[in-house]
HTML snippet that shows the backbone in 3Dmol.js (N, CA, C, O; Angstrom):
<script src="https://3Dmol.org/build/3Dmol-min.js"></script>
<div id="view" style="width:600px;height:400px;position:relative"></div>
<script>
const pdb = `
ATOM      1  N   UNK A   1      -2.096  21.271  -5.908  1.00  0.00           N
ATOM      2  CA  UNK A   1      -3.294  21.608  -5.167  1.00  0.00           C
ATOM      3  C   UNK A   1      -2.920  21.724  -3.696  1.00  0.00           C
ATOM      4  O   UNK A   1      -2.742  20.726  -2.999  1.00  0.00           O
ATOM      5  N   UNK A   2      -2.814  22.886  -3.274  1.00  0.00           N
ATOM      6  CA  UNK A   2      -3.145  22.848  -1.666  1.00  0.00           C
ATOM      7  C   UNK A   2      -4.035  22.020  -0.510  1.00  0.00           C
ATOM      8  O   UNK A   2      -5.031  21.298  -0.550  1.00  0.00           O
ATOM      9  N   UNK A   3      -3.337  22.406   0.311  1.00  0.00           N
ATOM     10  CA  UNK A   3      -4.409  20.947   1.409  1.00  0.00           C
ATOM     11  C   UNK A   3      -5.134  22.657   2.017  1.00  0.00           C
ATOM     12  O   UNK A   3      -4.572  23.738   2.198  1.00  0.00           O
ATOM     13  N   UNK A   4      -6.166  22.349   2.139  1.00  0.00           N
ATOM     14  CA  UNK A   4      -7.386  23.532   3.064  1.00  0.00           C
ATOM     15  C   UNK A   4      -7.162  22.957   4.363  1.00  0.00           C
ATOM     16  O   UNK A   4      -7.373  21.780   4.656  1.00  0.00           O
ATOM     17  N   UNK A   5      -6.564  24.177   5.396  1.00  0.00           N
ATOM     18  CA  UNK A   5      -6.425  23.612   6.564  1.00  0.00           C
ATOM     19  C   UNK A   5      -7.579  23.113   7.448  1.00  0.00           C
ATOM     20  O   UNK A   5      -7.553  22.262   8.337  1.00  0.00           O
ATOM     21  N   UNK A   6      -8.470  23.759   7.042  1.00  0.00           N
ATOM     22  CA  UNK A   6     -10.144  23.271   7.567  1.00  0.00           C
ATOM     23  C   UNK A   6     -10.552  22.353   7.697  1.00  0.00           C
ATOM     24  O   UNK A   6     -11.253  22.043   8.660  1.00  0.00           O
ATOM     25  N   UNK A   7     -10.159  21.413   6.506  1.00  0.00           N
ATOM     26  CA  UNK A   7     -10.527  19.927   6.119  1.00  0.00           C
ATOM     27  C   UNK A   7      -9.782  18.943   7.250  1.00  0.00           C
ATOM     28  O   UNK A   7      -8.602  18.701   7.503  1.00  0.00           O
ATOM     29  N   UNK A   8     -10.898  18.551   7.733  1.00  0.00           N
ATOM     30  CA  UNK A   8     -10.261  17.082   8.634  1.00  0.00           C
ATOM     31  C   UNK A   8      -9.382  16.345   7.621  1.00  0.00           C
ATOM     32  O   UNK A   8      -9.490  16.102   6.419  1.00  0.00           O
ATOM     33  N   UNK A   9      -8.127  15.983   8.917  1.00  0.00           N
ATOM     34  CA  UNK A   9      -6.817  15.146   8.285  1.00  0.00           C
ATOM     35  C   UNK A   9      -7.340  13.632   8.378  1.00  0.00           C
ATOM     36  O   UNK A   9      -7.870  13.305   9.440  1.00  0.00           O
ATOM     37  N   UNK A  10      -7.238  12.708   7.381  1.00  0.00           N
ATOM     38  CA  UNK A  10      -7.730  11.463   7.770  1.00  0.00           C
ATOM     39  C   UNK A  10      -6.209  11.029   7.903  1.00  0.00           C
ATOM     40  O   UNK A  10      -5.241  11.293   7.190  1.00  0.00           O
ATOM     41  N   UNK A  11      -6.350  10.140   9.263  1.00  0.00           N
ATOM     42  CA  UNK A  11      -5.151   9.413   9.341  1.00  0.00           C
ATOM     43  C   UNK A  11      -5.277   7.889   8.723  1.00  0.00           C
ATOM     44  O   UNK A  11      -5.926   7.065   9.368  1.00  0.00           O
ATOM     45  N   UNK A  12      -4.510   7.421   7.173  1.00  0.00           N
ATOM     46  CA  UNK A  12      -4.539   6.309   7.086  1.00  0.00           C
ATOM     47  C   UNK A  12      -4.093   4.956   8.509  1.00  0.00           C
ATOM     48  O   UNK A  12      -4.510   3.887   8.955  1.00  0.00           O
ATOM     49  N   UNK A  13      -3.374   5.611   8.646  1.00  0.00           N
ATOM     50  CA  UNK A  13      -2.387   4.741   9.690  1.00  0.00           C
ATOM     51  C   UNK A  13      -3.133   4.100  10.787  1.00  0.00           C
ATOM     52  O   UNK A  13      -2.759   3.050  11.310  1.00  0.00           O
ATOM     53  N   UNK A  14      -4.768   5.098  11.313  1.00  0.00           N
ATOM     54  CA  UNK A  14      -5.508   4.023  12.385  1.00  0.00           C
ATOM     55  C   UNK A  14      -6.730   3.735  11.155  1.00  0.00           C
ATOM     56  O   UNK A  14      -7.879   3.832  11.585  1.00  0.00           O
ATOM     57  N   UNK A  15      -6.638   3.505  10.164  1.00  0.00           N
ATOM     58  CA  UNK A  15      -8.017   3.241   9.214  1.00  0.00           C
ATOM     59  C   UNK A  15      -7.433   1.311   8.476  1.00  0.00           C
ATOM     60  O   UNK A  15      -8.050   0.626   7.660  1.00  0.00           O
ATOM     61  N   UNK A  16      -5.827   0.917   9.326  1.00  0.00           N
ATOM     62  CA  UNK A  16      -5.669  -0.055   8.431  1.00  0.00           C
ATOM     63  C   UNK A  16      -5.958  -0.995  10.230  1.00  0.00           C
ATOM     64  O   UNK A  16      -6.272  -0.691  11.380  1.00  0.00           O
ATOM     65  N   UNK A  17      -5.550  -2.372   9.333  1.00  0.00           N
ATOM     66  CA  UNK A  17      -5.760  -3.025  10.799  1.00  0.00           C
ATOM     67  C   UNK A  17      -4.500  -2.801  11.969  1.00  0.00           C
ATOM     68  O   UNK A  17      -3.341  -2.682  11.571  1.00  0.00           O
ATOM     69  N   UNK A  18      -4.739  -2.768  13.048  1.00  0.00           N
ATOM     70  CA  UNK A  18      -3.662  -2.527  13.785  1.00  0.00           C
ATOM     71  C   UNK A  18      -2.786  -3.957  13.885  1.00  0.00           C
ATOM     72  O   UNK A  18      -3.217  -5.086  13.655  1.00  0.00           O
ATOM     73  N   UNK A  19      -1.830  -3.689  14.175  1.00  0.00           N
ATOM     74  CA  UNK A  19      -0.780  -5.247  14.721  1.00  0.00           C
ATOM     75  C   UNK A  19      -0.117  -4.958  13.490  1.00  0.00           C
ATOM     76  O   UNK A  19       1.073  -4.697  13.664  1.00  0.00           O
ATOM     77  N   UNK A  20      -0.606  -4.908  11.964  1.00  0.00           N
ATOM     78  CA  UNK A  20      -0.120  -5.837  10.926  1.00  0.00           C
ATOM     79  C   UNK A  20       0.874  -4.473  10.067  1.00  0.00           C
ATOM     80  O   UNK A  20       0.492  -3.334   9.799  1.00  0.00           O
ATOM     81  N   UNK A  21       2.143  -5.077   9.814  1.00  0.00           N
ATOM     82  CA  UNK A  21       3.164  -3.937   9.620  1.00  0.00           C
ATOM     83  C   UNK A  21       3.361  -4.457   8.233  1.00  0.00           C
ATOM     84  O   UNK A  21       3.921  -3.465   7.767  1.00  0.00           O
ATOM     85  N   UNK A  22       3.297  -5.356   7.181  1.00  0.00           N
ATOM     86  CA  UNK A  22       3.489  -5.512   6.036  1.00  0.00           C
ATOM     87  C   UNK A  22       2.069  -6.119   5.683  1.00  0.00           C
ATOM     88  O   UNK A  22       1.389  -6.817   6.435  1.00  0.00           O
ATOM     89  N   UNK A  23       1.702  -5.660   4.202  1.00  0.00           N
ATOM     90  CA  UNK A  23       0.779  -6.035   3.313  1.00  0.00           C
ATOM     91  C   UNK A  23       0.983  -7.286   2.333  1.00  0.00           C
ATOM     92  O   UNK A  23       1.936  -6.974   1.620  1.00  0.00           O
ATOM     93  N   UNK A  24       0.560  -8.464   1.996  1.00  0.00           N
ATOM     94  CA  UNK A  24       0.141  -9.066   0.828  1.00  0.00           C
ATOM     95  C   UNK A  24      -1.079  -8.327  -0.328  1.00  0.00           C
ATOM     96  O   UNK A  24      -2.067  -7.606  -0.190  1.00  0.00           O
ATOM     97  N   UNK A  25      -0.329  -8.998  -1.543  1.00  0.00           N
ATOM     98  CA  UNK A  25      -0.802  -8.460  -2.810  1.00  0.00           C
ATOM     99  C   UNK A  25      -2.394  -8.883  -2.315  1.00  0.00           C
ATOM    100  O   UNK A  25      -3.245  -7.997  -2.238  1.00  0.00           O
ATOM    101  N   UNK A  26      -2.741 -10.396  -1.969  1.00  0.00           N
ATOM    102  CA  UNK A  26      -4.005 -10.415  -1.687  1.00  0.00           C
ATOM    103  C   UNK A  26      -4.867  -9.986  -0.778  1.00  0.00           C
ATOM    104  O   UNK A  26      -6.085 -10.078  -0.930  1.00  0.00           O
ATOM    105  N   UNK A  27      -4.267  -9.446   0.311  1.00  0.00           N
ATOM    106  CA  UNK A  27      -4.786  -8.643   1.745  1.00  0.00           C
ATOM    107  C   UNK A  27      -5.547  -7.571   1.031  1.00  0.00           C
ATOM    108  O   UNK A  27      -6.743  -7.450   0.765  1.00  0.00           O
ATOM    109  N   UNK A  28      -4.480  -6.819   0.798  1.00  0.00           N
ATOM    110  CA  UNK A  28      -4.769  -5.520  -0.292  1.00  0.00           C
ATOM    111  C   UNK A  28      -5.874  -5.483  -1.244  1.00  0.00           C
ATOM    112  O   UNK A  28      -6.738  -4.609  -1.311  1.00  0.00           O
ATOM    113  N   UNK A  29      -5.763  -6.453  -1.926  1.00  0.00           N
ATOM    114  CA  UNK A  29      -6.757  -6.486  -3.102  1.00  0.00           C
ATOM    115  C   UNK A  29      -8.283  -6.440  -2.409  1.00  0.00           C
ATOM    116  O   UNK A  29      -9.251  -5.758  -2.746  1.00  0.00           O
ATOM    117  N   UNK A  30      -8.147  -7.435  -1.293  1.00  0.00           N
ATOM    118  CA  UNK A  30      -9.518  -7.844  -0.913  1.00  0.00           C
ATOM    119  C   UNK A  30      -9.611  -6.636   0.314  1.00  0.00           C
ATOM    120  O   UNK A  30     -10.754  -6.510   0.753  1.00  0.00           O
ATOM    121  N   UNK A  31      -8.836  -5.955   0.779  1.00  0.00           N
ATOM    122  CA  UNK A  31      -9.302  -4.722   1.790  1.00  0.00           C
ATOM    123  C   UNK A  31      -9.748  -3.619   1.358  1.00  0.00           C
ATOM    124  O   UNK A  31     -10.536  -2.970   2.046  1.00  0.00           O
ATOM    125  N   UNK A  32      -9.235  -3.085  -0.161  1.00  0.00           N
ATOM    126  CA  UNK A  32      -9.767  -2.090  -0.814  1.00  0.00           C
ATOM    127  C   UNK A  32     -10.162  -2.563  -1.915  1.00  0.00           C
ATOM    128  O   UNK A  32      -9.832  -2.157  -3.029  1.00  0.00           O
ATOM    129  N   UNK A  33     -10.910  -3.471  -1.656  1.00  0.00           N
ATOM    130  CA  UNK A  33     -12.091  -4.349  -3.048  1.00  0.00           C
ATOM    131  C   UNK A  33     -11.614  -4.082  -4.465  1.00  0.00           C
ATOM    132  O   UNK A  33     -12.343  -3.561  -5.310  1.00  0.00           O
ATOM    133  N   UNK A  34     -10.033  -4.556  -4.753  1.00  0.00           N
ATOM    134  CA  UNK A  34      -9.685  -4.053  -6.226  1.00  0.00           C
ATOM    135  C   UNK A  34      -9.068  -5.189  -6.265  1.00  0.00           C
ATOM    136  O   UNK A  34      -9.136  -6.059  -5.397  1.00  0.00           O
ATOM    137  N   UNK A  35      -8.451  -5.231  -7.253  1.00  0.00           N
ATOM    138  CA  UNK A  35      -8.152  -6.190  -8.360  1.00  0.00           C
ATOM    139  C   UNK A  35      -6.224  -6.801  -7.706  1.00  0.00           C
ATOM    140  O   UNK A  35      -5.550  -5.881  -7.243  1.00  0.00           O
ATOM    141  N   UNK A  36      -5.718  -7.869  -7.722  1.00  0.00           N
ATOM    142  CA  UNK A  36      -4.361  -8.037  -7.108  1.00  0.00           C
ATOM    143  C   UNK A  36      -3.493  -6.909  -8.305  1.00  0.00           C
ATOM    144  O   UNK A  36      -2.703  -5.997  -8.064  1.00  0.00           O
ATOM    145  N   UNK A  37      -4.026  -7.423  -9.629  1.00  0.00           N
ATOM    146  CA  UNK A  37      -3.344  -6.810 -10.652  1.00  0.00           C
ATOM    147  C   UNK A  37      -3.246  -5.131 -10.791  1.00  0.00           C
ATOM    148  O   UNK A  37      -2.724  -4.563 -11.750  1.00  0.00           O
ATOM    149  N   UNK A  38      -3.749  -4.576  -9.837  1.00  0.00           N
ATOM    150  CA  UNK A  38      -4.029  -2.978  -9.632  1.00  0.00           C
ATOM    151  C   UNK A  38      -2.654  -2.651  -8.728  1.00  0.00           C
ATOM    152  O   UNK A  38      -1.822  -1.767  -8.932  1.00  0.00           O
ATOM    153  N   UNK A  39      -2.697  -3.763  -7.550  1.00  0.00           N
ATOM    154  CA  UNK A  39      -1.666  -3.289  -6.686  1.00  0.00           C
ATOM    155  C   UNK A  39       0.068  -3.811  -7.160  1.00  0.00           C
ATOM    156  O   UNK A  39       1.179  -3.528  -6.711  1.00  0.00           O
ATOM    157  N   UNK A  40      -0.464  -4.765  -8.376  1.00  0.00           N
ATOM    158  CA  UNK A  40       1.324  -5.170  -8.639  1.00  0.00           C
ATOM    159  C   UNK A  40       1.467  -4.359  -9.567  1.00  0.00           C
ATOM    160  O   UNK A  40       2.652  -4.053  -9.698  1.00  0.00           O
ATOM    161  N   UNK A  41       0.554  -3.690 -10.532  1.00  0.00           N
ATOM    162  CA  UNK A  41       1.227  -2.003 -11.244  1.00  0.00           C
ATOM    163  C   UNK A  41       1.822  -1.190 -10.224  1.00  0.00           C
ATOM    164  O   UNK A  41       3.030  -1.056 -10.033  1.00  0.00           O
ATOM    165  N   UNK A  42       0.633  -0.512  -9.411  1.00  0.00           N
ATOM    166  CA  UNK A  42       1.412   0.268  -8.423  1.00  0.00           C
ATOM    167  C   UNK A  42       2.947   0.370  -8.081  1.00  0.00           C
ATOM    168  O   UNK A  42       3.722   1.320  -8.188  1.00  0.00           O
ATOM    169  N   UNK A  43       3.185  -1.273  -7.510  1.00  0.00           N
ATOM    170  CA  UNK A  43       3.971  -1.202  -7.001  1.00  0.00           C
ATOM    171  C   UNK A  43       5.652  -1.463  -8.573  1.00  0.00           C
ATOM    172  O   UNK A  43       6.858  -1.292  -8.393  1.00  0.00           O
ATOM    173  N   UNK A  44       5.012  -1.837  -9.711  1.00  0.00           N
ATOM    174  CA  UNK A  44       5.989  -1.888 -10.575  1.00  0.00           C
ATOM    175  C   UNK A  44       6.557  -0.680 -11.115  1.00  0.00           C
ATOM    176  O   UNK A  44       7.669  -0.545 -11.625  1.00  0.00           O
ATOM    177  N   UNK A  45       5.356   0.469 -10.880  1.00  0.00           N
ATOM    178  CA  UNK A  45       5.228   1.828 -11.576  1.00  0.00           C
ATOM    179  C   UNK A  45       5.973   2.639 -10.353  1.00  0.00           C
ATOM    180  O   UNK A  45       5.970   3.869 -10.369  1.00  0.00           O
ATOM    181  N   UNK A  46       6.584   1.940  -9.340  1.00  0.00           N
ATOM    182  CA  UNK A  46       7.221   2.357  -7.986  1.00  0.00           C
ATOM    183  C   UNK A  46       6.301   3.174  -7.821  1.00  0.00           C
ATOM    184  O   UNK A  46       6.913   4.191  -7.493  1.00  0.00           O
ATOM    185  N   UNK A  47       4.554   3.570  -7.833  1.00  0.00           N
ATOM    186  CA  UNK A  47       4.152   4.268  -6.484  1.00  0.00           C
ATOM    187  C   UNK A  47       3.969   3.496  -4.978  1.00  0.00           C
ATOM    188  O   UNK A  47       3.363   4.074  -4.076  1.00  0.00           O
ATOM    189  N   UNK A  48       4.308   2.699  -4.865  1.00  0.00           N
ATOM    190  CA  UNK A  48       4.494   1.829  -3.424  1.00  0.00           C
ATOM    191  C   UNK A  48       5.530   1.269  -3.467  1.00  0.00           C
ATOM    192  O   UNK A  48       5.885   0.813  -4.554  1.00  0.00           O
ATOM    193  N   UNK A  49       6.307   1.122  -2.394  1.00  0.00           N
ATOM    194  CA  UNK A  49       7.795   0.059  -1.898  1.00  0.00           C
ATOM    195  C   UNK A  49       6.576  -0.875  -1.505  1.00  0.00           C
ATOM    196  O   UNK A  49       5.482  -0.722  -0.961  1.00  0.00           O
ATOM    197  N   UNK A  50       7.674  -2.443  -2.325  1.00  0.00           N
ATOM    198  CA  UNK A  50       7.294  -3.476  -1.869  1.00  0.00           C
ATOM    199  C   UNK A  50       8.619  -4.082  -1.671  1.00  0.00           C
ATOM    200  O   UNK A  50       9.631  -3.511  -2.077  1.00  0.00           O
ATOM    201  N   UNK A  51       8.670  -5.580  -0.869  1.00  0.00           N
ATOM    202  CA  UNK A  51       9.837  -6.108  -0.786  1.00  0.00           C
ATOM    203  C   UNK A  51       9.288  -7.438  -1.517  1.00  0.00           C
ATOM    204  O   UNK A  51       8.073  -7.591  -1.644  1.00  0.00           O
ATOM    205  N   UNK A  52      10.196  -8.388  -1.990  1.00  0.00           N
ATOM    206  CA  UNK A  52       9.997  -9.354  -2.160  1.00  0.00           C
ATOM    207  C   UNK A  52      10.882 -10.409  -1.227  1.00  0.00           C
ATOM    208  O   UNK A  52      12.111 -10.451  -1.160  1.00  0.00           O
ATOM    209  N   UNK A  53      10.147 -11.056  -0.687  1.00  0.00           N
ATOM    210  CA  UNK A  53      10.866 -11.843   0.748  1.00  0.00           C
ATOM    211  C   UNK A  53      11.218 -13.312   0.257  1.00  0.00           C
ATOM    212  O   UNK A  53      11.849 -14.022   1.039  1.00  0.00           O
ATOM    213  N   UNK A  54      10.792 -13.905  -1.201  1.00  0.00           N
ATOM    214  CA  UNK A  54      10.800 -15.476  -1.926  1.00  0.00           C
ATOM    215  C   UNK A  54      12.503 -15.341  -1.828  1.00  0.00           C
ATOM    216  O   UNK A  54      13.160 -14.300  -1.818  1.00  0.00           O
ATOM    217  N   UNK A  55      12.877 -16.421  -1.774  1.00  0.00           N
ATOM    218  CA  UNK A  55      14.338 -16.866  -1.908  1.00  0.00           C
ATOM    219  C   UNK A  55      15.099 -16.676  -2.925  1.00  0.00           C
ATOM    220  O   UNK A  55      14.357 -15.926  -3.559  1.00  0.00           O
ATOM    221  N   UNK A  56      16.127 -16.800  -3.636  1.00  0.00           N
ATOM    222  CA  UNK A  56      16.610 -15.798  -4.896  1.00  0.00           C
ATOM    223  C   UNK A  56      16.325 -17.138  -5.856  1.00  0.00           C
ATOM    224  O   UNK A  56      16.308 -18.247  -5.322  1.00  0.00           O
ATOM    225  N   UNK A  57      16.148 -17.023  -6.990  1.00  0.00           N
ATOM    226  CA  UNK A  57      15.527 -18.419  -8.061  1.00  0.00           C
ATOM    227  C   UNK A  57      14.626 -18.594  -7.604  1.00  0.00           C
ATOM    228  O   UNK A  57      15.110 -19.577  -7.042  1.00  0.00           O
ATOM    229  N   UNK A  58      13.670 -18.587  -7.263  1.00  0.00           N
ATOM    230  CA  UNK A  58      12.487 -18.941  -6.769  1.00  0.00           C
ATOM    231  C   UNK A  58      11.768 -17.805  -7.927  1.00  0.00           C
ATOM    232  O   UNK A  58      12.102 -16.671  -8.271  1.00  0.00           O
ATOM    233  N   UNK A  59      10.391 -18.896  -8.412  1.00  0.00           N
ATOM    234  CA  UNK A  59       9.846 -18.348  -9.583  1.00  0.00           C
ATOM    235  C   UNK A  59       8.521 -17.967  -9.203  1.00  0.00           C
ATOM    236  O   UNK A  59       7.906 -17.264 -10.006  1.00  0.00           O
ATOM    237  N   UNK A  60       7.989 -18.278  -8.187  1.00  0.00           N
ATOM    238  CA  UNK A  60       7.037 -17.512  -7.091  1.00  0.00           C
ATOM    239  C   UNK A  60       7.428 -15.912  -6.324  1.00  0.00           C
ATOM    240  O   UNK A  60       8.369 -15.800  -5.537  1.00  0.00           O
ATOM    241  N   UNK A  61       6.773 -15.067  -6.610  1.00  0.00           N
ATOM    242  CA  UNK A  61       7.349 -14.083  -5.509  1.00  0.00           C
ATOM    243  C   UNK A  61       6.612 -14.449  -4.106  1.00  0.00           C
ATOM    244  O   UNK A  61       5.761 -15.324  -3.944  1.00  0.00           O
ATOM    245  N   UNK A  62       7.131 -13.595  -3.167  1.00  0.00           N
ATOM    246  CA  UNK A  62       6.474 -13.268  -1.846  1.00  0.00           C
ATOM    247  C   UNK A  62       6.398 -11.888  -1.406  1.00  0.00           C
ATOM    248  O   UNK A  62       6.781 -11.564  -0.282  1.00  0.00           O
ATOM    249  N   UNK A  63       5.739 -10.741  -2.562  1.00  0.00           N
ATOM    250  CA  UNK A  63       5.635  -9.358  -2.502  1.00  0.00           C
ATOM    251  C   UNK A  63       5.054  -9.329  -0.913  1.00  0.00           C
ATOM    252  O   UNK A  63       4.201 -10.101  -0.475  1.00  0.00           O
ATOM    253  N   UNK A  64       5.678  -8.322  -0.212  1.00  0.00           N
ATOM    254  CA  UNK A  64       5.283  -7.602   0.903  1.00  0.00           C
ATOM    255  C   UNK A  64       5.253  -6.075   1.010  1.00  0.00           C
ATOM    256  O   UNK A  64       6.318  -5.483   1.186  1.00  0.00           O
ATOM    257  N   UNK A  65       4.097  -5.399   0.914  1.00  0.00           N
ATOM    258  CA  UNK A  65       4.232  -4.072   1.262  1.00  0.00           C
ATOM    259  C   UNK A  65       3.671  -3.290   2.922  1.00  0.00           C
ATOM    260  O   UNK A  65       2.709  -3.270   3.690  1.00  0.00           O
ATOM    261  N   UNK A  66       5.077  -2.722   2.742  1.00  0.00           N
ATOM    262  CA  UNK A  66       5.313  -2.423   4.267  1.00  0.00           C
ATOM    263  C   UNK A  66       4.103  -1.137   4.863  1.00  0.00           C
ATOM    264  O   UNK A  66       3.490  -0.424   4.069  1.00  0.00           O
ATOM    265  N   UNK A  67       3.995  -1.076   5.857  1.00  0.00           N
ATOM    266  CA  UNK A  67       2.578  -0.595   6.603  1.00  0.00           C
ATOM    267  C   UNK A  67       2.924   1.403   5.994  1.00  0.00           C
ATOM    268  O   UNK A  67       2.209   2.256   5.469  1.00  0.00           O
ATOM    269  N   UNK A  68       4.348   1.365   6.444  1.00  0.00           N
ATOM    270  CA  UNK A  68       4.551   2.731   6.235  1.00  0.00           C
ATOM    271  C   UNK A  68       4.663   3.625   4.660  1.00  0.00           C
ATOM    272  O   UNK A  68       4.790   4.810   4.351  1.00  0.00           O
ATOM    273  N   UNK A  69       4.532   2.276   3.887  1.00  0.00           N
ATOM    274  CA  UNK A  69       4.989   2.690   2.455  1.00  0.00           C
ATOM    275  C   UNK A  69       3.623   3.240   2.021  1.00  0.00           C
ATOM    276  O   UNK A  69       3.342   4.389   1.680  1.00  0.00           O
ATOM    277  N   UNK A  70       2.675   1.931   2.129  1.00  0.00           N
ATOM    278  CA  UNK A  70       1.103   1.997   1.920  1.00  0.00           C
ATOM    279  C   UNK A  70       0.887   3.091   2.697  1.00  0.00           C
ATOM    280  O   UNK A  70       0.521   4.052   2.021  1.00  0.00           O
ATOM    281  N   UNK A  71       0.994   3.355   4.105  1.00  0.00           N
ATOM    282  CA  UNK A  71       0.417   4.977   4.349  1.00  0.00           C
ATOM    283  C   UNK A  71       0.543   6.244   3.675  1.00  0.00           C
ATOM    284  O   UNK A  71      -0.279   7.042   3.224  1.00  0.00           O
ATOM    285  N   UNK A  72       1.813   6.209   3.732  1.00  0.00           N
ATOM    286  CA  UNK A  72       2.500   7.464   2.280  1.00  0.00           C
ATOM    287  C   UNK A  72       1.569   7.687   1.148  1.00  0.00           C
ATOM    288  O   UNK A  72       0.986   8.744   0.908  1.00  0.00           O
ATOM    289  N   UNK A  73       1.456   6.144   0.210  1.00  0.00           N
ATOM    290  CA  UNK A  73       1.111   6.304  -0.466  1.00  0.00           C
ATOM    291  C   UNK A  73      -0.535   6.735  -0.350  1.00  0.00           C
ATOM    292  O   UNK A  73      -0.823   7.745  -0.991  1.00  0.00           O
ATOM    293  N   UNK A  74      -1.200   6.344   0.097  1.00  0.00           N
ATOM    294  CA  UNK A  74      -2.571   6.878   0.821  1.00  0.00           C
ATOM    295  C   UNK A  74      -2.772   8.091   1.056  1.00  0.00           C
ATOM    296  O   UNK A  74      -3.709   8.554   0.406  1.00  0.00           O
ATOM    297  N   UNK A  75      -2.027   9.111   2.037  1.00  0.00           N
ATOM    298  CA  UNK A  75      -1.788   9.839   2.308  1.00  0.00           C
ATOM    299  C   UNK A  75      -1.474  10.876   0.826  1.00  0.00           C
ATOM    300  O   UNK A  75      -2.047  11.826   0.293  1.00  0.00           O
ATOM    301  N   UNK A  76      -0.663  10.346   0.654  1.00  0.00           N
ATOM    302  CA  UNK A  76      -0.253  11.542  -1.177  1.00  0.00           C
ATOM    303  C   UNK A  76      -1.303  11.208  -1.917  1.00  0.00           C
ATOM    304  O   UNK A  76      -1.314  12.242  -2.585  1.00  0.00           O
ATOM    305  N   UNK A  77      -2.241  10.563  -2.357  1.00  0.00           N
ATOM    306  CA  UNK A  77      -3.195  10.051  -3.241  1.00  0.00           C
ATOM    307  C   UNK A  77      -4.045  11.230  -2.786  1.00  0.00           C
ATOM    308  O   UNK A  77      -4.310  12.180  -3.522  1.00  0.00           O
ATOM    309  N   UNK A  78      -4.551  11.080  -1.240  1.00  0.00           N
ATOM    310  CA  UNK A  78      -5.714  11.967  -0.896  1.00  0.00           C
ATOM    311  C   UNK A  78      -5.563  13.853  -0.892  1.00  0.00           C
ATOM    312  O   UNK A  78      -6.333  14.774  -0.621  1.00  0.00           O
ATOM    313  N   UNK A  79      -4.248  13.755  -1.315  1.00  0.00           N
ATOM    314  CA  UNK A  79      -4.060  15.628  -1.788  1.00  0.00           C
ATOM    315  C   UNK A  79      -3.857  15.870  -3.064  1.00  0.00           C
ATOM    316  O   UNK A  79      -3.337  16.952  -3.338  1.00  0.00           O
ATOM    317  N   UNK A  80      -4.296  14.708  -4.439  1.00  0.00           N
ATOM    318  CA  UNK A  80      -4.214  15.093  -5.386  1.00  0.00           C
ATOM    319  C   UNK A  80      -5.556  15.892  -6.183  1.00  0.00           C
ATOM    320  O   UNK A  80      -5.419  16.342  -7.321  1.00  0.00           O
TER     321      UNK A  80
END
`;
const viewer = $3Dmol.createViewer("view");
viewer.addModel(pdb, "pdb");
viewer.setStyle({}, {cartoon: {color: "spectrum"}});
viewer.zoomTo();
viewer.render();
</script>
């Protein structure tokens, strides 16, 4: 599908909070009112880079998704 040049461009990038350059699974969930379990498919199904920052053996993660990954992905969602 083509983008119509007519159509206002929404910029994700000033629609998130400013300052904050990586995402939590729970930030996420509760900023776009969905489910945590929505955004750890995403990110298993690799449509989002996440990092995991937990220490190696450690049976907790500490998923972080980075500001620029989540824009992308935002961004490609809204030209499908």
């Amino acid at each position: 599908m083509s983008h119509d040049p007519y159509e206002p461009e929404l910029d994700f990038q000033n629609h998130l909070p400013a300052g904050m350059e990586t995402f939590t699974i729970r930030f996420l969930s509760l900023w776009f009112r969905s489910s945590k379990q929505h955004w750890i498919n995403l990110i298993e199904s690799g449509h989002i880079a996440a990092v995991d920052l937990s220490t190696p053996g450690k049976s907790k993660s500490m998923m972080r998704v980075p500001r620029a990954s989540l824009v992308k992905f935002l961004n490609d969602k809204k030209t499908l």
